[in-house]
C-alpha positions as CSV (number, residue, x, y, z in Angstrom):
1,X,0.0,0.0,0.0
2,X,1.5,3.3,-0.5
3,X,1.0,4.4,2.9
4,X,4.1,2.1,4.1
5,X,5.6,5.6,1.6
6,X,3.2,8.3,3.4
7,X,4.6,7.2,6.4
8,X,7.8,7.6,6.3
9,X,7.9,11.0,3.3
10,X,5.5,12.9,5.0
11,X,6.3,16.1,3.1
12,X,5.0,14.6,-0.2
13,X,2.7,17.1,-1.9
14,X,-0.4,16.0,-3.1
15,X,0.4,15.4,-6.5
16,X,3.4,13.7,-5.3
17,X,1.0,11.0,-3.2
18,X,-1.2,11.3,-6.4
19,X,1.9,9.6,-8.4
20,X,2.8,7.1,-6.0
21,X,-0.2,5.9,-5.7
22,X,-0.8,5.6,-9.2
23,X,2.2,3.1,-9.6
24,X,1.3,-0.2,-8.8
25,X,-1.9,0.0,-11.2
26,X,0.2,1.0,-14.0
27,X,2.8,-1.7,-13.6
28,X,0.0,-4.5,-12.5
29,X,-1.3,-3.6,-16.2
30,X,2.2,-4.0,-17.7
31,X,2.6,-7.3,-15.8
32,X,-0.4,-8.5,-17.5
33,X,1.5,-8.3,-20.7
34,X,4.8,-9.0,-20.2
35,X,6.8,-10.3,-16.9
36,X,8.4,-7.0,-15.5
37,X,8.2,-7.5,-11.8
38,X,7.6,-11.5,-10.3
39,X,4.0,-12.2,-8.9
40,X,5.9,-12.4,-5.7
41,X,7.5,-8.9,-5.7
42,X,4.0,-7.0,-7.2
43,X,2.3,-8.7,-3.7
44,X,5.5,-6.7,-1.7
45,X,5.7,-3.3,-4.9
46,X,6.0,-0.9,-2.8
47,X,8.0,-2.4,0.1
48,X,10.6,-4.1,-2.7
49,X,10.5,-1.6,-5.3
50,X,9.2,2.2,-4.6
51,X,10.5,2.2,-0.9
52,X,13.7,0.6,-1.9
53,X,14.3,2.8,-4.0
54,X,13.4,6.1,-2.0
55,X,15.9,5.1,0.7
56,X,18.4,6.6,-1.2
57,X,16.5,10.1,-0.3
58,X,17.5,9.4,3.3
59,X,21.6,9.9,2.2
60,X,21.4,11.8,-1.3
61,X,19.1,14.9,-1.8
62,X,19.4,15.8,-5.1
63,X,19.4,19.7,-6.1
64,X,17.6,21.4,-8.7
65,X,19.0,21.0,-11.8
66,X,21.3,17.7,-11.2
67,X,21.5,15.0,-13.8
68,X,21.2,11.1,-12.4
69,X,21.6,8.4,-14.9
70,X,20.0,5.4,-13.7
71,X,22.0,2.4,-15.2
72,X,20.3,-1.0,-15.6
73,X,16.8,0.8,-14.7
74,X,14.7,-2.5,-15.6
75,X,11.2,-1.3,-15.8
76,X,12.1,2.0,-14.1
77,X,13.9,1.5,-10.6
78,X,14.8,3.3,-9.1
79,X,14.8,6.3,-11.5
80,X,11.2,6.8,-11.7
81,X,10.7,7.1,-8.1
82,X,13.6,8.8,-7.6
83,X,12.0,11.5,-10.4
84,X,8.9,11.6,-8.6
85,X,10.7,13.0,-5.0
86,X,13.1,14.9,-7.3
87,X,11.1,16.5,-9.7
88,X,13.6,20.1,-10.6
89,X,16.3,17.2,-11.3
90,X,17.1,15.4,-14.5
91,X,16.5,11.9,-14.9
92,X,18.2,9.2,-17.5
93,X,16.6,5.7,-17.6
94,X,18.9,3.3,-19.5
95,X,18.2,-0.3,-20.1
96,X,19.7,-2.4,-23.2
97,X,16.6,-4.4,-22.9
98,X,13.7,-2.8,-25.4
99,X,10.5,-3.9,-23.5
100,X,11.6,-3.0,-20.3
101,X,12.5,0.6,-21.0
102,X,9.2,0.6,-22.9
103,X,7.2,-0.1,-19.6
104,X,9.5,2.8,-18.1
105,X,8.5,5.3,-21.1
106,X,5.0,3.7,-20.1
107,X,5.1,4.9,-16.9
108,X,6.9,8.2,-16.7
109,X,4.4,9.7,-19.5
110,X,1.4,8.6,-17.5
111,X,2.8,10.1,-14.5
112,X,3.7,13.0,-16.7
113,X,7.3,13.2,-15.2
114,X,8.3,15.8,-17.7
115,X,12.0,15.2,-16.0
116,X,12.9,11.7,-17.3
117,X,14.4,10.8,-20.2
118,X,14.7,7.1,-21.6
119,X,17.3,5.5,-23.2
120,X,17.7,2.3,-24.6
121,X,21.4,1.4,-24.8
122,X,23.9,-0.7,-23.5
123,X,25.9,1.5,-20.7
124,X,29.1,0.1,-22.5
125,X,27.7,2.6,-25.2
126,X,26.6,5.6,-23.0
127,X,28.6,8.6,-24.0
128,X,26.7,11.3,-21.7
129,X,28.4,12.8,-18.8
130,X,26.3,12.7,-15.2
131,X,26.8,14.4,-11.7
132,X,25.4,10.9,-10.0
133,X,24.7,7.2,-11.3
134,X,22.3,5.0,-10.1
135,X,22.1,1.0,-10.0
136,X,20.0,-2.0,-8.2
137,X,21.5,-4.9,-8.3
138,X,22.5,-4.7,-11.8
139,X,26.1,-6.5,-11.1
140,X,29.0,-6.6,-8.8
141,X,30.0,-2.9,-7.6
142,X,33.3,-3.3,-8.7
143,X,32.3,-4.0,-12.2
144,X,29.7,-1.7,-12.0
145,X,31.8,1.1,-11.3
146,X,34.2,0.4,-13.9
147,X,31.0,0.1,-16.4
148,X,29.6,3.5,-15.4
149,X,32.5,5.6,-13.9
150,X,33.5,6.8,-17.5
151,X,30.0,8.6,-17.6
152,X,30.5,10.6,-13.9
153,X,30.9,14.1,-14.2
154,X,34.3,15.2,-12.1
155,X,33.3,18.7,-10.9
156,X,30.8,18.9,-8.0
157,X,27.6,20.5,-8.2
158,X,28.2,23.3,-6.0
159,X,29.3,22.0,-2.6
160,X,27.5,19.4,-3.1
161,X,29.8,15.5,-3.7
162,X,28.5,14.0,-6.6
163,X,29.0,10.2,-7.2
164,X,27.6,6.4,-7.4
165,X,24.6,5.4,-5.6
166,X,24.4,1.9,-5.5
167,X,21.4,-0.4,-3.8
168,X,22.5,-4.0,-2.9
169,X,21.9,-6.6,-0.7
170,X,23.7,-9.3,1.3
171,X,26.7,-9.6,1.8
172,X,29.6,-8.0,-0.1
173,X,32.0,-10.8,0.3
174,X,35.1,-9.2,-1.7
175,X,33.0,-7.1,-4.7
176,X,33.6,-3.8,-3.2
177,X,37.6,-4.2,-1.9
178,X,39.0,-2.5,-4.7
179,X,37.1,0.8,-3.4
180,X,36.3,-0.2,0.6
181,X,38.7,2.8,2.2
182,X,36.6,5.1,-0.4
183,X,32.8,4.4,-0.2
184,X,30.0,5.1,2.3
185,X,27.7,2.4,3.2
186,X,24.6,2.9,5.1
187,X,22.3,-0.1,6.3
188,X,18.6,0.8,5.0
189,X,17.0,-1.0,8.1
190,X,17.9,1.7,10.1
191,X,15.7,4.1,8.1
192,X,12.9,1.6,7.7
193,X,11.0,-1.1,9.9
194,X,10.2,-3.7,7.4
195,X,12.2,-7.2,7.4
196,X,13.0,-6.7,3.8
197,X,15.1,-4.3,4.3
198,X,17.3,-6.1,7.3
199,X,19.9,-6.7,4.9
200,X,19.7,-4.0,2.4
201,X,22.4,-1.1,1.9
202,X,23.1,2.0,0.2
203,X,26.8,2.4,-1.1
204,X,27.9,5.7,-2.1
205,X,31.1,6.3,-3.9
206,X,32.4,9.5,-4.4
207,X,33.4,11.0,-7.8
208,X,36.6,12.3,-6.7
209,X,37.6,8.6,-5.4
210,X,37.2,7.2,-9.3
């Protein structure tokens, strides 16, 4: 239910509650065409996918103007929530895979999220230049940094340190050791109640430590 969101953003204006809300019955439409989220997950949506992906509004506020390419977005997380907190910033969805950023397109149109942009790439192929990058689970950090780092803008936006925003969960075993003196990780359960999020962390790596 989107109140698990209310609860814990209870700025949200009302056309900001008005989106939300209006998420799960777009992608339950989707879903009845083509498999973007599992049965399983649209039972949990906005525990496992809008709240997850708002937790990174507990680390990161983003300022008007900045530009956030979210690699691997899938059917649009966690770009599309992101763009719905974050509406005076500039949002890149990129996804090699055709019908997934079509769901995303879907989506943000319906929502009229005037700040997202799709693309539908490979991130091997990216040329664009971004103050942060975003990823879920799309592969192990380290290779995920070297996949994206190439697209991260150097100079900060203001005072503000610019970088990777990476969601994961479990354990890290050695994925992050190239980069473990240089990145910030925060454990999401301390921001949220729910068991899902027990073993779920942000990692934040800044542009300067590229």
């Amino acid at each position: 239910m989107p109140e698990n969101i209310f609860k814990y953003f209870p700025s949200l204006s009302p056309l900001q509650k008005e989106q939300i809300s209006g998420l799960k019955p777009l992608y339950d439409e989707w879903n009845n065409k083509i498999n973007v989220i599992s049965r399983r997950d649209m039972d949990n949506f906005y525990i496992r996918h809008v709240l997850h992906s708002m937790s990174i509004a507990r680390v990161i506020t983003f300022r008007q103007g900045s530009s956030i390419l979210d690699t691997g977005t899938g059917g649009g997380f966690p770009g599309i929530p992101l763009a719905i907190l974050f509406p005076g910033s500039e949002f890149t969805l990129l996804d090699s895979t055709g019908k997934k950023i079509k769901v995303a397109g879907s989506v943000s149109d319906a929502l009229k999220l005037n700040n997202v942009k799709l693309k539908n790439k490979r991130v091997e192929d990216e040329k664009g230049k971004y103050e942060f990058i975003t990823g879920r689970a799309v592969t192990e950090f380290n290779s995920f940094v070297q996949l994206t780092c190439k697209n991260l803008k150097r100079d900060k936006p203001g005072d503000q340190e610019n970088g990777i925003i990476y969601l994961k969960g479990g354990d890290f075993g050695k994925e992050a050791d190239k980069y473990r003196d240089k990145i910030r990780i925060w454990d999401i359960k301390n921001f949220f109640t729910e068991p899902f999020f027990e073993t779920k962390r942000i990692i934040f790596l800044p542009a300067s430590a590229v």
